[in-house]
N, C-alpha and C positions, 0 to 999 in steps of 0.2 A: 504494500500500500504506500503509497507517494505521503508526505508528509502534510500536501497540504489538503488529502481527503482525511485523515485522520481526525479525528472527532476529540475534543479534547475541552475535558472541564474543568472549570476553576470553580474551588468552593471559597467563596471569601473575596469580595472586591472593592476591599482597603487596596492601599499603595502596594503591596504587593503584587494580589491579587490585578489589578490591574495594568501593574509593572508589566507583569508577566504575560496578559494576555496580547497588551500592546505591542511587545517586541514578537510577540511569535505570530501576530496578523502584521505589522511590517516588515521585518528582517527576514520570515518565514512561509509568508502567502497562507498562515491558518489562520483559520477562525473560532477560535474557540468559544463556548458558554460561560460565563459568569455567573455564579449566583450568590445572592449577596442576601442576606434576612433581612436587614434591614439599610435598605438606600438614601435613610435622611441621616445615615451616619450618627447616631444621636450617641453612642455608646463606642464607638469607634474608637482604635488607637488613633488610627489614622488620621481623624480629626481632630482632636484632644490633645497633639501632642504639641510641647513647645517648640519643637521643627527647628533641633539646630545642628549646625554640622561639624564636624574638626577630623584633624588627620592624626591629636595625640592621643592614640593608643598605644599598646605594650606589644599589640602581633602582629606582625606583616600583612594578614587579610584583613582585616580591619581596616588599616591604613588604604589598602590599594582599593577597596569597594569604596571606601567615601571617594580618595582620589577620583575613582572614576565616574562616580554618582556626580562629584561636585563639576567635573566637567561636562557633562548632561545639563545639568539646571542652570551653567553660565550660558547656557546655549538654548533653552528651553522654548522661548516661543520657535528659533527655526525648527525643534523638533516636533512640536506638538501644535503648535497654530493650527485651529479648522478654519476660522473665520477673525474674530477682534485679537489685537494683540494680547499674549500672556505674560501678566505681571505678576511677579511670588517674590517681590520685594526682597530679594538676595540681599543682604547685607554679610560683609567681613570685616569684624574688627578683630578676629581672632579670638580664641580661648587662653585662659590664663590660669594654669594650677598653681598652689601655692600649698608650700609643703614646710614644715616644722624641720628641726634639725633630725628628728628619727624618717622623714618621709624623705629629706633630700636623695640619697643615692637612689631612691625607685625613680624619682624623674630624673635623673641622671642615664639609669641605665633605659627608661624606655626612650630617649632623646638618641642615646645610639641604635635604636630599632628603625625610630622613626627616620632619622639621619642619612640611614642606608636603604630609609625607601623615597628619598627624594624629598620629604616634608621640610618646609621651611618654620624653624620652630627654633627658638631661643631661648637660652638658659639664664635668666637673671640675678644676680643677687641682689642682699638685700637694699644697698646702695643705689643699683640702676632701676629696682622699681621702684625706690621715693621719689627716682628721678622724672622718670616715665612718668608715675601716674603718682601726683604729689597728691591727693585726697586720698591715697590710699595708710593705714594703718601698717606697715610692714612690723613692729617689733620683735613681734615673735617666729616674721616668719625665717627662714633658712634659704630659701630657694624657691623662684618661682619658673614655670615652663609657660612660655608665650608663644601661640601660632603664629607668625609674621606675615602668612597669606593662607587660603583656602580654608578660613574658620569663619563661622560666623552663623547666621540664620535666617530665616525664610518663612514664608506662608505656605504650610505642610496643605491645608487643605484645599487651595488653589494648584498646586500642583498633584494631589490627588482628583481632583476637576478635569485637568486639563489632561492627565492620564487616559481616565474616562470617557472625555470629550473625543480625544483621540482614537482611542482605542474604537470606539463606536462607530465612528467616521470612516475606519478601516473593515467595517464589518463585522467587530466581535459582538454579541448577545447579549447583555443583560438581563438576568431577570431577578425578578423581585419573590427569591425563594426560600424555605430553609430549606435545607438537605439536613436527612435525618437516617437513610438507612443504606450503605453500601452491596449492593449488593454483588459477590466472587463466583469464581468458577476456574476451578486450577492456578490458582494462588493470583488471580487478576480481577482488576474490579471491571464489571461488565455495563451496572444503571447504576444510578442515582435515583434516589426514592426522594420526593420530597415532603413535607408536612402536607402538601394540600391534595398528594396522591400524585403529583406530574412527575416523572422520572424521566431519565434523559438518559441515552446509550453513551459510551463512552468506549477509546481506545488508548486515551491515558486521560488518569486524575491527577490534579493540583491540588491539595490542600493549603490552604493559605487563611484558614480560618483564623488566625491570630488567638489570643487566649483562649478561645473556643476549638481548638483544632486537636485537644488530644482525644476527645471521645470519639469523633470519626478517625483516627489511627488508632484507638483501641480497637473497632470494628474490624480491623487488619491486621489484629496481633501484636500491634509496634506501641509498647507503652511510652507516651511521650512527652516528658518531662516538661509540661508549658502550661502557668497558670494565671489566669487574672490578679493583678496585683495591682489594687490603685496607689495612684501618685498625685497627690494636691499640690495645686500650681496657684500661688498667692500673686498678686497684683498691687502694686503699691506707687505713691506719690513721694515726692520730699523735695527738699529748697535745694537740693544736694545738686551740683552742678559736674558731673563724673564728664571731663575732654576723654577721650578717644576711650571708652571704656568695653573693654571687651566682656566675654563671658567668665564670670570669676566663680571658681570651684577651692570655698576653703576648707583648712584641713579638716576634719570630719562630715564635708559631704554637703554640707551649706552651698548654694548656688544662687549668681542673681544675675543678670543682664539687662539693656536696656529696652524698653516696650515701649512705642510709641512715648507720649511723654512723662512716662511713668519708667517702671520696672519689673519685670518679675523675677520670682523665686520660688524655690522647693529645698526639699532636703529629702532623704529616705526619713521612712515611716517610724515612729518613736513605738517600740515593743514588737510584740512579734509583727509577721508581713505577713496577713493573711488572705486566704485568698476570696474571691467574690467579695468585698467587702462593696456597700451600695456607693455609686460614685459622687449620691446626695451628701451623703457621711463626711463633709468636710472636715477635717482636723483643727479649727482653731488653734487647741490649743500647743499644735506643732509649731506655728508659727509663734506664737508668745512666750513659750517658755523654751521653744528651741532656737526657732529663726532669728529672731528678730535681736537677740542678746548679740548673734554673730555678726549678723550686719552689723549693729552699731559699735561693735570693736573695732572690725574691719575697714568701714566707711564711717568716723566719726560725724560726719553731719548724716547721717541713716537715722541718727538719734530721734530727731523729729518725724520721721515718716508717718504714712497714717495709710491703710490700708482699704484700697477700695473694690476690690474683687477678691473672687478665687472660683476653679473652678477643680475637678480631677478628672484624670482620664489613666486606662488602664496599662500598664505595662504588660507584654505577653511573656512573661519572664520563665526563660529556662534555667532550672533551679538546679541544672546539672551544672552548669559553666557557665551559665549567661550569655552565650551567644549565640546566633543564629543557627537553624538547621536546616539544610538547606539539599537534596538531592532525593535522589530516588529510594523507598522507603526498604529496606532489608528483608522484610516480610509481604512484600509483591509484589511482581512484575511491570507493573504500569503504572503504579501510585506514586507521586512526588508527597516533599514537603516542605513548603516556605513558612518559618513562624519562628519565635522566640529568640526576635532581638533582643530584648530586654531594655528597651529603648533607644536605639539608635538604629532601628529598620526604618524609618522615612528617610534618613538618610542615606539609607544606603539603598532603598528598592532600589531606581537606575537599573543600576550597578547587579542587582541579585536577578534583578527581570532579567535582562538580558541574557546574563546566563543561563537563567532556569530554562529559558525558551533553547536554547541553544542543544541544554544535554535531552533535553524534550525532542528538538528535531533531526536533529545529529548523533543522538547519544552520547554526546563529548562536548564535554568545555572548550569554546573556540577562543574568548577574547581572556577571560579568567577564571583559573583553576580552584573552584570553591569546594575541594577535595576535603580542605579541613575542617570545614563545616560539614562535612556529613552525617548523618543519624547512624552510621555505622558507628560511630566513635563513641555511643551510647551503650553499644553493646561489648566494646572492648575494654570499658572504663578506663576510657582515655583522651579527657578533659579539656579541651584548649582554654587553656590561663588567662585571663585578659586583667592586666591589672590596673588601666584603667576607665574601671566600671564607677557611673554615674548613677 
């Protein structure tokens, strides 16, 4: 069968999901199905996310999928314009870790990862950032690592729009379904059941359900380590005047950047990180007895801030290693799986579409070898490290 009579479904069309279907009706001549439960995105990573990008990580795939993600979105309306210009408000001021004298040698040593994969990223001390950025607090800190280009942030869900838009315009399917029941036949999945009874034939599945995607890979035997995990995203004002202020990640996990004329911020979850937690369920009090002390360490005029939003949205977090899994599933012949970035999958669809469509129509990674993200590595316990995770 030619690839491009091959019948091919995608469950889930977030950034992924539609990453994926994109490149494989442009780059591939297929058309494949989408199905997505819900198209106003209300609960969606995809939408909910703070949509930012950088190239300091700790592992070489990391680094090369934003790499190449990020060249995608500099370039985004020649890729995906159907009709009005597309704007996703790309901004780069870079990202800025800052690290204690016990944190200094890990950004040291991921600066030589990053280093030798081309990322333009500088080592501070504590002298050249009072320099850099004099509203900044450094006392305590040891060492800071600054992106110098291809950092920065975006409107994630404009460019999940413009994916779709795209994708559409090339002929791929939507529809507005759940899938609910796999159904096999000699270790391959053959229909798609859906909740309202429509099923759909298939000669390869994409899973790309996002936090929702391990119970249809249990239906296939492949237990899949990816659970809903919210993440509250606070919104805030102040008289604070931050020049060229990038994304600041302090040490314990504290984050804030600039938002239109405000700022936002998060932090991971104070006590355990459970899963399905309702995404109504704001944290207050994460922000006041956690957040808001660090900010105004970090940024003395934070001191006045005053807080006029928040919202959360889910992380699809793999609680094996936190990174993405990404290839054809060990326990079936035709079934993929895109899901559990654990936050950094808008940034990197581009980059994961492309390939996924690739070993989908070729059987082989053509442009990048996302080998180490495989769900085999689940079975061998053996974990790709990422050490830094947001």
């Amino acid at each position: 069968m030619s690839s491009t009579a091959r019948r091919v479904v995608i469950i889930g069309g977030g950034v992924m999901g539609a990453a994926t279907a994109f490149f494989l009706a442009r780059n591939h001549g297929m058309r494949p199905v989408v199905l997505e439960r819900d198209p106003t995105y209300r609960q969606a990573s995809s939408a909910l996310s703070a949509s930012s990008i950088r190239q300091q990580f700790s592992s070489a795939i990391n680094i090369q999928l934003s790499q190449q993600s990020l060249a995608f979105l500099r370039r985004i309306d020649a890729e995906l314009r159907v009709d009005d210009p597309i704007s996703i408000g790309l901004a780069e001021p870079g990202y800025l870790f800052l690290a204690t004298a016990a944190g200094a040698e890990t950004l040291r040593s991921n600066h030589r990862v990053q280093s030798d994969c081309g990322a333009q990223v500088a080592l501070l001390a504590k002298d050249e950032l009072c320099t850099r950025f004099p509203w900044l607090n450094a006392d305590d800190i040891a060492l800071g690592s600054l992106g110098l280009a291809g950092e920065g942030w975006f409107d994630g869900y404009a460019v999940l729009q413009a994916l779709r838009r795209k994708a559409q315009a090339l002929g791929v399917q939507f529809e507005a379904r759940t899938a609910t029941r796999l159904v096999t036949r000699h270790d391959r999945v053959g229909t798609v059941q859906c909740a309202d009874g429509t099923t759909f034939d298939c000669d390869d599945l994409v899973i790309a359900a996002g936090a929702w995607s391990a119970p249809l890979a249990a239906q296939l035997g492949f237990d899949l380590p990816v659970r809903a995990r919210k993440r509250d995203v606070f919104v805030f004002t102040a008289p604070a005047q931050l020049d060229a202020c990038p994304l600041i990640i302090d040490p314990g996990g504290v984050w804030f950047r600039p938002e239109g004329r405000g700022f936002i911020c998060g932090a991971p979850p104070r006590g355990d990180d459970l899963d399905d937690v309702p995404l109504d369920a704001i944290d207050h009090g994460l922000f006041d007895e956690l957040i808001w002390p660090r900010l105004a360490h970090r940024v003395p005029a934070f001191e006045a801030l005053r807080v006029v939003n928040a919202w959360a949205g889910y992380y699809e977090l793999n609680t094996f290693d936190q990174n993405g899994i990404v290839g054809r599933l060990p326990t079936s012949d035709n079934a993929f799986v895109v899901c559990g970035f654990s936050g950094h999958g808008m940034q990197q669809a581009p980059a994961v579409g492309r390939a996924v469509a690739e070993l989908i129509a070729t059987d082989a990674y053509q442009t990048l070898d996302l080998a180490p993200l495989s769900p085999q590595r689940l079975l061998d316990n053996a974990p790709l490290l990422e050490r830094n995770v947001i």
